[in-house]
N, C-alpha and C positions, 0 to 999 in steps of 0.2 A: 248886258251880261249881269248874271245875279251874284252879288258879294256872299258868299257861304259865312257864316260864323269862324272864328276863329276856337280851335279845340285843340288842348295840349291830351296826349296819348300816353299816360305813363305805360311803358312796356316792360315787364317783369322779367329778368333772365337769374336762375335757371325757371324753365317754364316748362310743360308738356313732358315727353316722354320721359321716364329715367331708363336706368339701362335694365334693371330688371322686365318692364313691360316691355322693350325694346326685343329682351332674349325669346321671351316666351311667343309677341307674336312673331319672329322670327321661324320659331321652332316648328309653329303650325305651318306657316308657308312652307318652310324645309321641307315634314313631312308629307303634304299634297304633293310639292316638287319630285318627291322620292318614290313613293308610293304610291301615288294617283290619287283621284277622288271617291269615295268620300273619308275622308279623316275624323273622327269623332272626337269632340271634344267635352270635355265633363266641366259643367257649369261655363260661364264668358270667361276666356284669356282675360281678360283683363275688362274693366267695367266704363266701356265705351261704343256706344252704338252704331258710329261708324266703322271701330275697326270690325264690331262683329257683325254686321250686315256684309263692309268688306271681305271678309275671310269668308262668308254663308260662299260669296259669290265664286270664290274661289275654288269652293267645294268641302268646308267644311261645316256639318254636323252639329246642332249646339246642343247637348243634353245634360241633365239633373242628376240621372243618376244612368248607373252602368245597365242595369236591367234594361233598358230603353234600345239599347245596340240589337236589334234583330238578328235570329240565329245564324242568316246568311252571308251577315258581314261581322261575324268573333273574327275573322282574320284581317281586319281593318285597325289599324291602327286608332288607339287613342288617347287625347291630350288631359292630365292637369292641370288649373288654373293656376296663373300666376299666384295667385293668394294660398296657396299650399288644401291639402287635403288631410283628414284625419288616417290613420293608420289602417283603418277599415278597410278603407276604400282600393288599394294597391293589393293588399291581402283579397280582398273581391276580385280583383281582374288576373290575379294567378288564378284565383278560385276557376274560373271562368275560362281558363285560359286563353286570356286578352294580351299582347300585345301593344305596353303603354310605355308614352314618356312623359314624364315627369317636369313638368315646365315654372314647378315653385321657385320665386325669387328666391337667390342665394340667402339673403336678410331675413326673407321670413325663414327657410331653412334655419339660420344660426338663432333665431328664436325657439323654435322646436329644441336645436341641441341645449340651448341654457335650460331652456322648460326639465328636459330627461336630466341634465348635467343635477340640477336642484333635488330631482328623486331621485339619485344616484346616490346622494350626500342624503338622502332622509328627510330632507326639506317638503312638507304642504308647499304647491306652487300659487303665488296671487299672480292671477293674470289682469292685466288692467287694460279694459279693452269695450267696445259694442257688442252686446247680445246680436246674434243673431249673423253677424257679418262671418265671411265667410273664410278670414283667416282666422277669425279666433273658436270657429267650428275647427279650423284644421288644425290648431294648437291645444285647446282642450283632446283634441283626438289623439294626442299623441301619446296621453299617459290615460291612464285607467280609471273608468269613471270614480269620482269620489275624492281625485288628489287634486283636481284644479278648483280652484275659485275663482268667479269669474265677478271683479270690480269695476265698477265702471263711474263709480263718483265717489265723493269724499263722503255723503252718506252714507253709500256702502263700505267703505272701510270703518266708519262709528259702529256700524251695526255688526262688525266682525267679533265672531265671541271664544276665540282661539286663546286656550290655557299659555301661560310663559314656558312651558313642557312641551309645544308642539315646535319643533324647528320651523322656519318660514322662510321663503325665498321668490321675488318677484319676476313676473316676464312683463312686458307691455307688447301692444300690435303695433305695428311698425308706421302707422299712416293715421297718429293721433296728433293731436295736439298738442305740441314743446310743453307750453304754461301749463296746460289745464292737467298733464301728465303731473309736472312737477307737484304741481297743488296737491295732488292727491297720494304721490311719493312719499310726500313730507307730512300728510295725515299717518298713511300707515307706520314711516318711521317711527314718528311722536306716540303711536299707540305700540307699535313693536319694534322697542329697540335693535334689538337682536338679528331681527330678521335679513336677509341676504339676498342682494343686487345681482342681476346677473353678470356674466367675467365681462360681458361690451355693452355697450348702450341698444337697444334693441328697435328704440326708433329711427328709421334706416336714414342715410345722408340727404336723399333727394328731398324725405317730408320736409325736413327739417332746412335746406337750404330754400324749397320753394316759399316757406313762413318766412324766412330772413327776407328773402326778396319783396313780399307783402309787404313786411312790417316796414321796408323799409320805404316802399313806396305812398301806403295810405294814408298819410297826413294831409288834410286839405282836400282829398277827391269829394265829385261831387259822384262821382258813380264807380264802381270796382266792380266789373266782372271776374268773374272766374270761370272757365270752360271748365265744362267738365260734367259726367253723367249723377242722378238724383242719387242713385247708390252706391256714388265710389267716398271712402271716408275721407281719404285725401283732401279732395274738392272739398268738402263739405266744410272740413278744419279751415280751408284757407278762403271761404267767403266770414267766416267769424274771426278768424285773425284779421281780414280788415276791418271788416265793423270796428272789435276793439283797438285799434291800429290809428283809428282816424279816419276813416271814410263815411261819409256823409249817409250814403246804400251800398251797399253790397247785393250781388245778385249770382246765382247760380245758372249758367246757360250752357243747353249743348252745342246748339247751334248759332248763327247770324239773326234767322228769324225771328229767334225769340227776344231780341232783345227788343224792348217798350216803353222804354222811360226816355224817348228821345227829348220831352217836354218839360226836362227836368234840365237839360242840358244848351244852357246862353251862348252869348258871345263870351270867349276867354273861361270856359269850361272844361275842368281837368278829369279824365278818366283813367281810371287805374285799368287793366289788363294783366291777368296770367293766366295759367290750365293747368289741372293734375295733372298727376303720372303718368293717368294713362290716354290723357286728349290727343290727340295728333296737330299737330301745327297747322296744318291745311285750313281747320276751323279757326285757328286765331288771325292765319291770313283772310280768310274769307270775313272774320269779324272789321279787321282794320281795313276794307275793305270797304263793309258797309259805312264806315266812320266816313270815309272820305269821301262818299256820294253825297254824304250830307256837310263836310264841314270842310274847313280851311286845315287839315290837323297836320300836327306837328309832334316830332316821335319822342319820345323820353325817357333812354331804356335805364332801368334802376337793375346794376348790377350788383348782386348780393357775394357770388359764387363761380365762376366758372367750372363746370361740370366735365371731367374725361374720364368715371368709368364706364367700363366695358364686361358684361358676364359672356363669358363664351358657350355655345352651347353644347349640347352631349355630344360626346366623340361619333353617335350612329349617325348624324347627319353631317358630320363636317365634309363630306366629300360632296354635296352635293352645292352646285354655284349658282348665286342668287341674278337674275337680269339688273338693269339699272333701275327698272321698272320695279320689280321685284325689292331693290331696296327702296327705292321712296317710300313705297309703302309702309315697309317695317320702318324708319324710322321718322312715319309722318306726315312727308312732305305731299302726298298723292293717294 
């Protein structure tokens, strides 16, 4: 009989779903359940390959933009992405006369409201966030072009050339980075006193407990994965919170397969584990899984948090009842 190495498994809790990804891909399943097939959805529910191949199979639709809806299904239902949309977009599907709901995380929604709250009061808004990603498309879109600035490192704040005459008032994306946020808060402060916080913190509880669990785990690993897809920002934060954390590698994986540095990993070799927001548990099962085909492993969960919210969703679909089946899905496990 062959002796396996022995391998400690640090295990991250809170890990995977939060509840905002939880609501939204609930909300699609709702609507196929209510509706029928096909349900269109506007850009990925949330930025994970499984659940959105899951949900393809389901019967729903994945599109970029609304035009794409062919003329013979405008009476078809269709979804928002969790990461919220700009203003355009909603005004486009009255335009159109579509038939949509709306599946932005509540967090980014109270981001949008500090963003308007800020122009309300006469505030330029600094948004501090990635080019390009698709909540902070949907937070610029919420005010008129010309009033958002979009920051995304402490260079950009040097380079801001805003008179002490202009009032100022900040948002952040909600799936950034704790420190590297701060750093760059305390640039803009240092350049503009004045300037004005939003009324809550805007990086929502889950980014923010999954980094505590990191940080709390990475000291001494010789490997940290992170589940999680190439363009979700989340994940991305939380393979560099371990690096600076203490982990030896850090790696981003969506899957079991991809993992490669088995040869990196001895007898008495410690491995970190977690997943964003929007991974499903299924893959961290299926990871700890592979661990154990190969190794002696031993579990090691690093509780940072325990996690019990809950976002309910629109009152159009609460009549309809989800199978058992039906929930593993939404939250994960299947």
């Amino acid at each position: 009989m062959t002796v396996r190495p022995k391998l400690t498994l640090r295990l991250c809790e809170p890990r995977g779903f939060c509840a905002g990804v939880d609501r939204a891909i609930q909300i699609v399943v709702l609507a196929i359940k209510k509706h029928g097939a096909p349900v269109y959805v506007r850009h990925e529910i949330v930025h994970n390959r499984y659940v959105v191949e899951g949900l393809r199979d389901r019967g729903a639709i994945f599109i970029e933009e609304l035009s794409e809806i062919p003329p013979e299904h405008r009476d078809r239902p269709v979804v928002f992405s969790a990461h919220g949309v700009p203003k355009s977009v909603p005004a486009d599907a009255r335009e159109r006369n579509l038939f949509y709901l709306d599946a932005t995380c509540p967090l980014v929604s109270k981001v949008h409201k500090q963003a308007m709250r800020h122009r309300r009061l006469g505030r330029h808004v600094l948004l501090i966030g990635h080019a390009g990603h698709p909540e902070v498309i949907g937070t610029m879109g919420q005010l008129p072009e010309g009033e958002v600035t979009l920051v995304e490192t402490e260079e950009d704040a040097d380079a801001l050339t805003f008179s002490d005459e202009i009032a100022l008032g900040f948002v952040t994306q909600t799936t950034l980075s704790v420190d590297d946020t701060a750093g760059i808060i305390a640039r803009l402060e240092q350049r503009f006193p004045q300037m004005q916080a939003p009324a809550a913190e805007s990086i929502c509880y889950a980014t923010t407990n999954r980094q505590d669990a990191v940080k709390q785990a990475a000291e001494g690993c010789d490997l940290f994965l992170i589940v999680g897809a190439p363009n979700s920002s989340n994940s991305r934060r939380l393979v560099e919170v371990a690096e600076r954390s203490g982990a030896k590698l850090a790696k981003l994986v969506q899957q079991a397969d991809e993992i490669e540095w088995w040869d990196r990993l001895g007898d008495g070799a410690l491995v970190g584990l977690s997943a964003g927001a929007s991974a499903p548990e299924i893959i961290v099962d299926a990871i700890i899984e592979a661990f154990r085909e190969r190794f002696d492993v031993t579990v090691d969960i690093a509780l940072a948090m325990e996690e019990n919210e809950t976002f309910p969703v629109m009152r159009a679909l609460r009549d309809v009842e989800l199978t058992p089946a039906d929930m593993a899905f939404v939250n994960g496990t299947a």
